[in-house]
N, C-alpha and C positions, 0 to 999 in steps of 0.2 A: 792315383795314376790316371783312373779315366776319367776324373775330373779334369784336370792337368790337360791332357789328349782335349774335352769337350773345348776346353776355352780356347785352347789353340785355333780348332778349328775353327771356332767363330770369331776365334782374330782376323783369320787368315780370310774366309767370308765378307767381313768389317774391312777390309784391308783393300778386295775386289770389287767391290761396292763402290768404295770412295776411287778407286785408278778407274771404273768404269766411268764414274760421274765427272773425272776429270778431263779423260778423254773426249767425254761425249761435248764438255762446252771448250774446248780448248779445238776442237773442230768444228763446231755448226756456231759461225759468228753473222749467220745470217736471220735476220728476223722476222717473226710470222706476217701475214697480210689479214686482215680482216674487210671481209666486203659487205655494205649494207642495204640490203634493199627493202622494201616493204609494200605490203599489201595494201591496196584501199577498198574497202569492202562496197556491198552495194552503195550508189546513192556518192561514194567519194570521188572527186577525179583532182589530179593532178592539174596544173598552170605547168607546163616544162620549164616555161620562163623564170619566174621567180620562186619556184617549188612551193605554189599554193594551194592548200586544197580546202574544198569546201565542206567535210568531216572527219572524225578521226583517222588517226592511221595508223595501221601494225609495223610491227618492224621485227628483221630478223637480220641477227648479227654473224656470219658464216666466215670462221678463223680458220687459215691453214698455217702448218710449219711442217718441213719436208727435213728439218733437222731430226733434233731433239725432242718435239713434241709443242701441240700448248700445254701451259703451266699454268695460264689464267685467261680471261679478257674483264677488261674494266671499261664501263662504262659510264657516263652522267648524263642526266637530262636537268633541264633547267627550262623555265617557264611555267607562265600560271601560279604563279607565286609557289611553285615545287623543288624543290632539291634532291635528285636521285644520283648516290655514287657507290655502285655496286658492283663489286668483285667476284666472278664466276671464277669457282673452282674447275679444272680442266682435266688434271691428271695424266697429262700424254699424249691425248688424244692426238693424232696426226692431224686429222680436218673435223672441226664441231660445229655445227650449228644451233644458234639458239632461237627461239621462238613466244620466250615467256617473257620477254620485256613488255616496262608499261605501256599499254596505248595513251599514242598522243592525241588529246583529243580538248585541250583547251584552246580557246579561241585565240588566236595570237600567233606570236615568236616562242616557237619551242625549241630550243640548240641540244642538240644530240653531240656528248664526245666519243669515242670513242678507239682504244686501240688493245694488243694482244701482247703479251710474255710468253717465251719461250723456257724449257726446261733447262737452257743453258744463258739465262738470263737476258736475252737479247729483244729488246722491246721494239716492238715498230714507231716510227710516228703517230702522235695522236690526230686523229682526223676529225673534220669537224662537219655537220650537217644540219643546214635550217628550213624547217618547216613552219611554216603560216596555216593557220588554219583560219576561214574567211566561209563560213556556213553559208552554203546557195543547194535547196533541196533538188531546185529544177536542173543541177546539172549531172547529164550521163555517170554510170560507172566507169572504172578503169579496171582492167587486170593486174597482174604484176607490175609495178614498174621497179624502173630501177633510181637509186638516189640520185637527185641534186643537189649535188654538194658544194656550200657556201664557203667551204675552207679546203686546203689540202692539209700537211702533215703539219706535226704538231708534237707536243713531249719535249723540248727541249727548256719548257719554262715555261711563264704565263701564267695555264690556270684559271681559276673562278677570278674576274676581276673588281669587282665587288657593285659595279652599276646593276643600278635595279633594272632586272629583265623588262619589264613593262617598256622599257623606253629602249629599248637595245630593236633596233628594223631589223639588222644584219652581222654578221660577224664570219670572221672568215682568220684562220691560222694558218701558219708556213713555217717551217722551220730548213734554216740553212748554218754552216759553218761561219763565225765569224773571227775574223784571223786580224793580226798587229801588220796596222799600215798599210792593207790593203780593203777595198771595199767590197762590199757583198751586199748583190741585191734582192732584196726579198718583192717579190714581185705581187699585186694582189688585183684578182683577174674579175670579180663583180663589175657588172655595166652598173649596178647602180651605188656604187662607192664612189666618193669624190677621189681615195686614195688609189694611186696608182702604181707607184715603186716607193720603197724605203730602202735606201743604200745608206750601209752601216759603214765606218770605217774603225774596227779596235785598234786600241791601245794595248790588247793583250791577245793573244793565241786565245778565243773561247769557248773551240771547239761548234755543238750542234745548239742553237740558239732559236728557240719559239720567238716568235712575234705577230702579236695577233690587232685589226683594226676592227674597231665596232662601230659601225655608223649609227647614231643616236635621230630618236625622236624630237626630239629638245635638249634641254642644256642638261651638260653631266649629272645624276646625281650625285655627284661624288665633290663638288663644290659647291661654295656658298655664294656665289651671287653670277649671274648672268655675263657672258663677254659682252667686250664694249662693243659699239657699231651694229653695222647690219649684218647678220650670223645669215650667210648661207647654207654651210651645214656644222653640226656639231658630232664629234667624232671622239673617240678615246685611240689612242695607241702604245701598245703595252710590248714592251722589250724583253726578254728572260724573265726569272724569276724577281722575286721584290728585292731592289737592292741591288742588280747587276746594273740597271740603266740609269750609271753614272758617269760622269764627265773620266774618271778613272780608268772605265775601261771604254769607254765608247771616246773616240778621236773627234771622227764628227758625224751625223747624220744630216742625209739629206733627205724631207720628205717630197716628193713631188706629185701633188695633187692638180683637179679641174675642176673649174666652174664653164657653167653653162652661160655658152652666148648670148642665149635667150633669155636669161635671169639678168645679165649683166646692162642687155637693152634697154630692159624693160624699165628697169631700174634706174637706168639714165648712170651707171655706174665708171668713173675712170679706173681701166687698170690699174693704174699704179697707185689706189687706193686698197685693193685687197690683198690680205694679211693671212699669215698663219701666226696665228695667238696659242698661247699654253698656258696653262695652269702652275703655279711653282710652290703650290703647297698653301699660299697666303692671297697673290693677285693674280691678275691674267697680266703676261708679258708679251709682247711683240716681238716676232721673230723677223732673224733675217731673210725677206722675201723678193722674189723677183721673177716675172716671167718669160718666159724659156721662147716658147710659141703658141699659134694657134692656127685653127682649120674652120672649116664650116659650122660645126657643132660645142666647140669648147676651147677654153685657154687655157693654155699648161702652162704652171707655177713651182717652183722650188722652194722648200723654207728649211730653213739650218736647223739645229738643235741637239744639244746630247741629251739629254734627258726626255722621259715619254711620262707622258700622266691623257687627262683629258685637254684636248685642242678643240680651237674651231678656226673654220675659213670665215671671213666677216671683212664689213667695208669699214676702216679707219681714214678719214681724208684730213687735212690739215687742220682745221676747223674740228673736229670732234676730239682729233690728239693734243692738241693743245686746251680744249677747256677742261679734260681728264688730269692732265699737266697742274693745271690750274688749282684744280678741288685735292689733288695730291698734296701742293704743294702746302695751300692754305689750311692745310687738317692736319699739316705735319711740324709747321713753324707757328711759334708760339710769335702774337703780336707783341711788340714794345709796346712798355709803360711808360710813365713817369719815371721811377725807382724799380729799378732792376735789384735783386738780391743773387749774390753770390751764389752760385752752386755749391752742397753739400762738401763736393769731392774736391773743389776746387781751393775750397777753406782747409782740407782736410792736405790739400797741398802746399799750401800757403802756411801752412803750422809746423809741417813739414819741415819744408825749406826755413824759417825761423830758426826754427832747434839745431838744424844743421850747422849756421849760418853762428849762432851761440857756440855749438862746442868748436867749432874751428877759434872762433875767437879766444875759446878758455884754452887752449893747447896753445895756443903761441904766447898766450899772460906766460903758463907757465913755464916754456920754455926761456922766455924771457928773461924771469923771476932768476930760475935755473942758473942761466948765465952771467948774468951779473953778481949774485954768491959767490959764483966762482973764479969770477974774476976778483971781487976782494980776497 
């Protein structure tokens, strides 16, 4: 019997537990904030500009949630040929700060993710921040500062995209709703990006959707041979996770990027020679491009496209499209001989149609045959 009585009560216990935890996420649908700021010790100072500093830097990652609690924060760092993705345990904590992250302190592009879970499962956007490190011993300390941040939110998709860091200058996330038949613009706010809005239009209802741009060094890693023409920048652009950013769900995209005046002068460049090119797994393709306007400092450009891989801006003018046309054409058509020989498939149709072309003739012998029997 007080066996009986014990396990009730730790039903009933089991029972309060779970209507606690169900209450507690069926009301806090609001998600933590995590903010980053970090220290640079003697000897480091900040660029406010482009977030450069000329030695390591600390970093501390300080989450709140006024609900339910954190439940985690997750973090990555990338750069200097490093991979850091690491999941702080939280336990409720209302507001935590952390201070044991790696210092960043290789020379270069070092991309900080980072965002926060909640105990009623409600995740923030993932944020994103990039630091340079560019060693100069002669410049002042800094105090505290506070992040500049090359991305805003993020979490909806995306991800590590698999370009080798080394060649990544910038990169920057956003994440927005994208909805069927209507457009949505993801805006991306770097002065030194060529990309400037990407207006999405779905095919489907797809809800909260990451889309992140990496302004590149050089040509992608991520294919095998250089764009054609004269590459003013090269750039990746990556849409949801791998496999959302297909003509299925995306209607249309528009990207609309800038070149610089000064490049285009210089260069003795006609507008209506520069392209937004893409990648399609095998070539580089020419998109539909045209532009829009321009001011003192740049010309705005629009280029179509449903699908996101690595792009570039680059000069194609008549004369370079057509001898590309050319070496296409002549690598893909086999020259005439003398004595052409039948194709495999087409004998294989030809033998075909013979035998068909046979029994049709033996069924009406015997139908023939047939009839005449029977008419004696």
């Amino acid at each position: 019997m007080r066996q009986t009585k014990g396990l009730m009560v730790l039903i009933v216990l089991i029972a309060l537990i779970n209507i606690n935890a169900v209450a507690v996420s069926s009301t806090d649908t609001t998600p933590p904030t995590t903010v980053l700021t970090y220290l640079s010790t003697s000897g480091y100072k900040i660029v406010p500009i482009d977030g450069t500093f000329n030695q390591s830097v600390n970093i501390t990652l300080t989450s709140t949630d006024i609900g339910s609690g954190i439940k985690y924060v997750s973090y990555n760092i990338t750069g200097g040929g490093t991979t850091t993705y690491t999941i702080i345990n939280i336990n409720g904590a209302p507001t935590t700060t952390f201070t044991n992250i790696p210092t960043i302190s290789n020379e270069g592009l070092t991309i900080v993710e980072y965002y926060a879970t909640d105990n009623a499962s409600n995740t923030e956007a993932e944020k994103v921040v990039n630091f340079t490190i560019k060693p100069n011993p002669s410049a002042p300390p800094c105090t505290t500062c506070a992040a500049a941040s090359g991305g805003g939110g993020g979490g909806g998709g995306g991800g590590v995209s698999g370009e080798n860091y080394s060649n990544i200058v910038l990169k920057e996330k956003y994440e927005e709703a994208i909805y069927k038949d209507k457009p949505t613009s993801f805006m991306f706010k770097s002065a030194s990006s060529p990309v400037m809005f990407i207006n999405i239009t779905g095919n489907v209802n797809a809800g909260l959707i990451n889309t992140a741009a990496e302004l590149l060094r050089d040509t992608s890693t991520l294919v095998s041979e250089a764009p054609p023409g004269l590459v003013y920048k090269n750039i990746n652009l990556w849409v949801g996770t791998s496999g959302f950013a297909t003509s299925k769900n995306i209607k249309e995209a528009i990207v609309m990027f800038r070149v610089d005046n000064a490049w285009i002068d210089s260069n003795t460049i006609s507008r209506s020679d520069i392209k937004l090119v893409k990648w399609d797994g095998e070539k580089w393709i020419i998109l539909e491009t045209s532009e829009k306007m321009k001011d003192g400092t740049y010309t705005y450009f629009d280029g179509k496209t449903t699908s996101f891989s690595p792009f570039a801006i680059t000069v194609i003018n008549a004369a370079t499209n057509t001898a590309e046309r050319k070496t296409t054409i002549s690598s893909t058509v086999p020259v005439p001989t003398g004595t052409q020989q039948i194709p495999a498939e087409k004998e294989e149709v030809m033998a075909v149609n013979l035998s068909l072309v046979a029994g049709i003739i033996g069924i009406i012998a015997i139908v023939v045959v047939l009839y005449l029997r029977r008419k004696n």
